[in-house]
LUMRO-466735 format. One line per field, with one value per residue (C-alpha): residue number from 1; chain; x, y, z. Coordinates in steps of 0.05 Angstrom, whole numbers, plus 5000, padded with zeros to 4 digits. Layout:
# LUMRO-466735
i	NUM, ...
ch	A, ...
X	X, ...
Y	Y, ...
Z	Z, ...
END
This chain:
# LUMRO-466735
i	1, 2, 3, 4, 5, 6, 7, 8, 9, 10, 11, 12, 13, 14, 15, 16, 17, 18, 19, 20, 21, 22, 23, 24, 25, 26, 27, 28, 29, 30, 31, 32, 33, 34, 35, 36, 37, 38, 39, 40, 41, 42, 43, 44, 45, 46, 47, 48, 49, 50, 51, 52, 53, 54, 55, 56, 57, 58, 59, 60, 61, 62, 63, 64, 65, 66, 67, 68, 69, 70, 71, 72, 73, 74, 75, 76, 77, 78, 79, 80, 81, 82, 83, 84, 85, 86, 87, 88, 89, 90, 91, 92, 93, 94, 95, 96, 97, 98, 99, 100, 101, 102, 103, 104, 105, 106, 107, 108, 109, 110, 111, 112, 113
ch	A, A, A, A, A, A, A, A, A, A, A, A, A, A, A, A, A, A, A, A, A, A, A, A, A, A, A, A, A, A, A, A, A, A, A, A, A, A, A, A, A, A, A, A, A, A, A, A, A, A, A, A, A, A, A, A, A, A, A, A, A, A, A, A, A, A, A, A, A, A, A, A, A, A, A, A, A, A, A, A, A, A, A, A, A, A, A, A, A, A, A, A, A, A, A, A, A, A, A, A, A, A, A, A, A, A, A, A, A, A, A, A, A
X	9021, 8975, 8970, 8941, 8893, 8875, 8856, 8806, 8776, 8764, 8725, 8778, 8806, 8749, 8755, 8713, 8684, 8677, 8659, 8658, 8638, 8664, 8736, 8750, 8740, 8760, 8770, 8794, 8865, 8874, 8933, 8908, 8958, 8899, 8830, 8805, 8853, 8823, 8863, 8823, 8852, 8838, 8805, 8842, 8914, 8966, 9038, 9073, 9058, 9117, 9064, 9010, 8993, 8968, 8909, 8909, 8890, 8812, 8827, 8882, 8832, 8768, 8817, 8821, 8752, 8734, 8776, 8750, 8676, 8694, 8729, 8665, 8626, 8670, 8664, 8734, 8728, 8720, 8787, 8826, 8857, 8914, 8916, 8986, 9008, 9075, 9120, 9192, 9219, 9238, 9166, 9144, 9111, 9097, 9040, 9051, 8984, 8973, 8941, 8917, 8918, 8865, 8874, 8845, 8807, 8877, 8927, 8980, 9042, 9094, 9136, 9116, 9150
Y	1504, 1560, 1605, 1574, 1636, 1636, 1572, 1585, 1642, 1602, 1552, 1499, 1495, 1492, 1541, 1576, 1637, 1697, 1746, 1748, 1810, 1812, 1834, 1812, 1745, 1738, 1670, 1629, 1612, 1534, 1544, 1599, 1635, 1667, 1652, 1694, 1691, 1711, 1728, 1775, 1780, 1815, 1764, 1794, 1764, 1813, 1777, 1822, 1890, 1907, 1900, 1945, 2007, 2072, 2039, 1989, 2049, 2029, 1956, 1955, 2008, 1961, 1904, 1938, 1967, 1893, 1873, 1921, 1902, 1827, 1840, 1881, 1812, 1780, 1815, 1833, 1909, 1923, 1885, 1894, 1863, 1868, 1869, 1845, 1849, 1819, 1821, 1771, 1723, 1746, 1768, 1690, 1712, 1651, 1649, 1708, 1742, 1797, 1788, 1827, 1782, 1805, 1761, 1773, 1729, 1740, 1788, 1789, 1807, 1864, 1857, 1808, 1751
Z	3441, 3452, 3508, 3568, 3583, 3510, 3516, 3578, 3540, 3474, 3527, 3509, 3578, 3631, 3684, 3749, 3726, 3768, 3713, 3640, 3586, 3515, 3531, 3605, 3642, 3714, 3735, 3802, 3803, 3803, 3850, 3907, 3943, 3993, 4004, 3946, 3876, 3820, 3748, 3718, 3643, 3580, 3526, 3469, 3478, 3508, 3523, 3572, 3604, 3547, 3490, 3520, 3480, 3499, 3459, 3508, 3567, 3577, 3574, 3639, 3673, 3669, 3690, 3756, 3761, 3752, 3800, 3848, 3832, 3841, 3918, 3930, 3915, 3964, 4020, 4012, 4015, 4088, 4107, 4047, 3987, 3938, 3862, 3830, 3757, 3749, 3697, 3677, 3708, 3780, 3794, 3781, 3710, 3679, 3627, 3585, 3582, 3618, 3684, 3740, 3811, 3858, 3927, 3994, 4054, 4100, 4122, 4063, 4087, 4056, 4022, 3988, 3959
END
């Protein structure tokens, strides 16, 4: 089977867009853990924070600036937010494409998990 994320960016797999350019599209998370959970993720498919490149510098940096820009939307700046990029099995990761977690809308406590 293909990659679930893969399959939202080829339009295959419907999803709630929150922003889309030609190589990032930021999505809701069908199962939010706060108020606010988007995945923002890289359109070209990256497995694991193990296969990113210096190459791959720009690409993680405009995954956060997005990120950023999309809490700004939200009202999310004044209070706060968090963004989370998790990697193997004891961090939950469990569709392996990279993805940045931006969630906000409530206190979020620390540590996490």
């Amino acid at each position: 089977m293909a990659c679930l994320f893969c399959e939202i960016v080829a339009g295959r797999i419907p999803s709630k867009k929150a922003y889309e350019d030609e190589s990032v599209l930021a999505f809701l998370d069908v199962s939010p853990q706060a108020p606010h959970h988007v995945l923002v993720i890289p359109k070209r498919h990256i497995a694991s924070l193990e296969d990113l490149t210096p190459d791959d510098d720009a690409l993680v940096g405009s995954l956060v600036r997005r990120a950023k820009e999309i809490a700004k939307e939200l009202g999310l700046v004044p209070r706060g937010f968090r963004l989370a990029l998790n990697y193997g099995e004891d961090a939950g990761y469990s569709v392996h494409h990279v993805h940045l977690h931006l969630l906000g809308g409530r206190r979020l406590g620390w540590p996490p998990g």
